[in-house]
C-alpha positions in Angstrom: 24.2 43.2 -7.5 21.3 43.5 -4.7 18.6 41.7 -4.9 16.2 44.3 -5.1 13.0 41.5 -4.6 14.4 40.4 -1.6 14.5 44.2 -0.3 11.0 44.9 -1.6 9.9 41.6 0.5 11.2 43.3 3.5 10.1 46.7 3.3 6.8 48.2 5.2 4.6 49.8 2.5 1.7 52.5 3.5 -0.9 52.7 0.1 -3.5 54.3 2.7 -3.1 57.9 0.3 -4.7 55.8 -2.9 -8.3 56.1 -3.6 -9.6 53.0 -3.5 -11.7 53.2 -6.6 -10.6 55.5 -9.7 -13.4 56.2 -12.2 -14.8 52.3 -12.7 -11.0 51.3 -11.6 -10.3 49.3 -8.2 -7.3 49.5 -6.4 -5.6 46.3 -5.6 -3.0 45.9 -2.9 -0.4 43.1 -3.6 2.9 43.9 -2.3 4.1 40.4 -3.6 6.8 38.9 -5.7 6.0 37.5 -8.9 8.8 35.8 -10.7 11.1 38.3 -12.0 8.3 41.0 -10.5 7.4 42.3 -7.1 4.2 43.6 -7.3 3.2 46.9 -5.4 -0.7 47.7 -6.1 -2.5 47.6 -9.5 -5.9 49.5 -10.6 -8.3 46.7 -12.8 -11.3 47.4 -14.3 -14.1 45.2 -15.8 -12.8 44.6 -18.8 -9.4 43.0 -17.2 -7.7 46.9 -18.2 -4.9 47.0 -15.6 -2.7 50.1 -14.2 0.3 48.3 -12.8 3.0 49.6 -10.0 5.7 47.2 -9.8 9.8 46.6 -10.1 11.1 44.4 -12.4 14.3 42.6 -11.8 14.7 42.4 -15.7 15.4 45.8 -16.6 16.2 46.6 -13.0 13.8 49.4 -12.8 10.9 50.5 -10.8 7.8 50.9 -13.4 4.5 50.7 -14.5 2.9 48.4 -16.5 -0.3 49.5 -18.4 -2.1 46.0 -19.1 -4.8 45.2 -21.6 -6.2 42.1 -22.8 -4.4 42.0 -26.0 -1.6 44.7 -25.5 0.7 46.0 -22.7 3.4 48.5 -22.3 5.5 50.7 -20.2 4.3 54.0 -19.0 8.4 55.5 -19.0 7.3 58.5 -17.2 7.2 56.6 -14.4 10.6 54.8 -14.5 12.9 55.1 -11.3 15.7 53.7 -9.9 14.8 53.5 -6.2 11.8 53.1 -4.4 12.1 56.6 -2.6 12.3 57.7 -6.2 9.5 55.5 -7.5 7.4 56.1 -4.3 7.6 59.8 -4.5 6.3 60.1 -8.4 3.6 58.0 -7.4 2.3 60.3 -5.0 2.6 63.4 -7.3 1.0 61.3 -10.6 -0.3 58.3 -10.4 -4.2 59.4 -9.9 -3.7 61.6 -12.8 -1.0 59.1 -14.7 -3.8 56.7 -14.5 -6.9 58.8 -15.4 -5.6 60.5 -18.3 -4.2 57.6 -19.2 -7.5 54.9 -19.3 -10.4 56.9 -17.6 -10.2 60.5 -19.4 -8.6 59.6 -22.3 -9.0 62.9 -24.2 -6.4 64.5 -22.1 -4.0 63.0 -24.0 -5.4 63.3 -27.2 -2.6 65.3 -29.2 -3.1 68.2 -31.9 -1.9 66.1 -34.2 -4.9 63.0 -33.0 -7.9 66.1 -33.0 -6.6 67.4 -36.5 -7.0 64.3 -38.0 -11.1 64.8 -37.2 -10.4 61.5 -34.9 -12.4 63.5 -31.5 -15.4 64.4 -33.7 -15.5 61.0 -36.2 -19.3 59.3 -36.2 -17.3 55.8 -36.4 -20.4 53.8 -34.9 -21.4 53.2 -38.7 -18.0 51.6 -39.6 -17.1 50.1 -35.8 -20.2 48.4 -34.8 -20.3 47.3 -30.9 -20.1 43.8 -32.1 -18.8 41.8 -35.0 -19.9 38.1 -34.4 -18.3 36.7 -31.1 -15.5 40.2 -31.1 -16.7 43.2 -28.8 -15.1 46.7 -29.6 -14.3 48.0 -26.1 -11.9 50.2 -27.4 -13.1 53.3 -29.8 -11.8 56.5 -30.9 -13.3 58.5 -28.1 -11.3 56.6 -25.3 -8.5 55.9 -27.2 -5.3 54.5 -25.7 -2.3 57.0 -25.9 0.6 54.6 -26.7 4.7 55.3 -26.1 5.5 55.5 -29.3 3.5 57.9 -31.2 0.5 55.3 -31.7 -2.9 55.2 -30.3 -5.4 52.4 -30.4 -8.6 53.6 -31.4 -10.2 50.4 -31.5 -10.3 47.4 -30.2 -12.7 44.1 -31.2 -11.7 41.1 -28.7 -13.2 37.7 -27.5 -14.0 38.2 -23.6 -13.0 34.5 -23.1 -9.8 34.5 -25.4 -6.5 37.0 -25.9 -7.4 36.8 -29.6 -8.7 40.0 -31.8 -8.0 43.3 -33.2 -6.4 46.0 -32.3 -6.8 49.4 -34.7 -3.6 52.1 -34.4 -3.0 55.7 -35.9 0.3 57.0 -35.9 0.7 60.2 -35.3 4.7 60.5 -36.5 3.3 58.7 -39.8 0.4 59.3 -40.5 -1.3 56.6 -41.4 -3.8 53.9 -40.0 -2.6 49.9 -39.3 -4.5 46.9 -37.6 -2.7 44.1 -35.6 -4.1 40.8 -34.9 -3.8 39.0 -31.4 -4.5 35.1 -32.1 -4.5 33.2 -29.1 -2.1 36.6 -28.0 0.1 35.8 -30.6 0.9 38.8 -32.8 -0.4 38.4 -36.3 0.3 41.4 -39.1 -2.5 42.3 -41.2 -2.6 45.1 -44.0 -6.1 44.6 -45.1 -6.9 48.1 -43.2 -4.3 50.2 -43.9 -5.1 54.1 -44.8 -3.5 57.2 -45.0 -7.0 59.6 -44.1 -10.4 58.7 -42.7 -12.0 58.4 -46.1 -9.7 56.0 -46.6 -10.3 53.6 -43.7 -13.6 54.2 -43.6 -14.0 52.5 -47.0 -11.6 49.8 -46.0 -13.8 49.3 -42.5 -17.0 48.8 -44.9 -15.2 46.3 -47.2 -12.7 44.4 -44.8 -13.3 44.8 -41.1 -16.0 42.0 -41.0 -14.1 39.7 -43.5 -10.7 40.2 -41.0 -12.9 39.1 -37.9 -14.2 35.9 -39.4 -11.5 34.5 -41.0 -9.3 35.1 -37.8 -12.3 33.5 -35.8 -12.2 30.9 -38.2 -7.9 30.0 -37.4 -9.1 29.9 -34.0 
């Protein structure tokens, strides 16, 4: 089998046709192995979001890796087998992979998301900015488009920890669920799940707050 890292290491790479800044993005050039990684350039925002283009030796595949404080995942659209491959979808998509992706979010905002009355929601009554030491930075109005059918349209999380929560609707089942991170450690939690927005919004009143301190508590 090659050893693609060791062909990565040796390669001359030109990034010169990425903006260096996309929306409040900034490109980062690494071009550097990382364990089972090598590490091409990543887009990072404030908030530690990250827009990844890397190989990994684990799945053998060229990729990218959308990384959030408490969640990550593989964009498969961009999956290749080669660099020239790899190298040639990131000219044609990356700019817009990334924007639709983290920086417009609505673009990928499905029928299925608007009929749900998701896009035009008043949710700041029942997903307040702050809940003790959590900060939503994550609502329905930049939701993340997941690979799966899910988006997370909301997020509460400690800026100095990988611990909170993370809101989902699933668009193939129609229905709402929360995960907890504590520590980053996946935690399952029911307390919030609803079928319709009547639904969760009577949950949010009842149990969002109560969720957030007694996992602030475990801490």
């Amino acid at each position: 089998m090659a050893d693609v890292i060791a062909e990565c290491k040796e390669r001359t790479y030109d990034f010169s046709w990425l903006p260096a800044t996309l929306g409040d993005f900034k490109l980062v050039i690494d071009t550097t192995a990382d364990g089972l990684y090598y590490r091409f350039f990543h887009y990072e925002n404030e908030l530690g979001w990250r827009w990844e283009a890397l190989y990994d030796e684990e799945v053998n595949d060229y990729t990218v890796h959308v990384v959030m404080p408490l969640f990550s995942f593989t964009d498969i659209n961009f999956i290749r087998n080669s660099w020239e491959e790899f190298e040639s979808i990131l000219k044609d998509r990356a700019v817009k992979g990334l924007t639709d992706r983290l920086i417009e979010a609505h673009n990928m905002f499905s029928y299925a998301y608007k009929e749900k009355g998701l896009v035009d929601w008043s949710y700041e009554e029942f997903l307040p900015a702050k809940i003790g030491n959590f900060v939503r930075d994550i609502t329905p109005s930049n939701a993340v488009c997941m690979i799966n059918g899910s988006y997370i349209i909301a997020e509460y999380r400690l800026m100095d920890d990988t611990s909170g929560l993370l809101l989902f609707y699933n668009v193939l089942r129609n229905e709402f669920f929360v995960e907890l991170r504590r520590h980053n450690y996946p935690e399952i939690n029911h307390d919030l799940d609803a079928k319709d927005l009547r639904e969760l919004e009577s949950k949010l009143e009842t149990e969002l707050t109560r969720v957030l301190e007694d996992l602030q508590n475990r801490l």
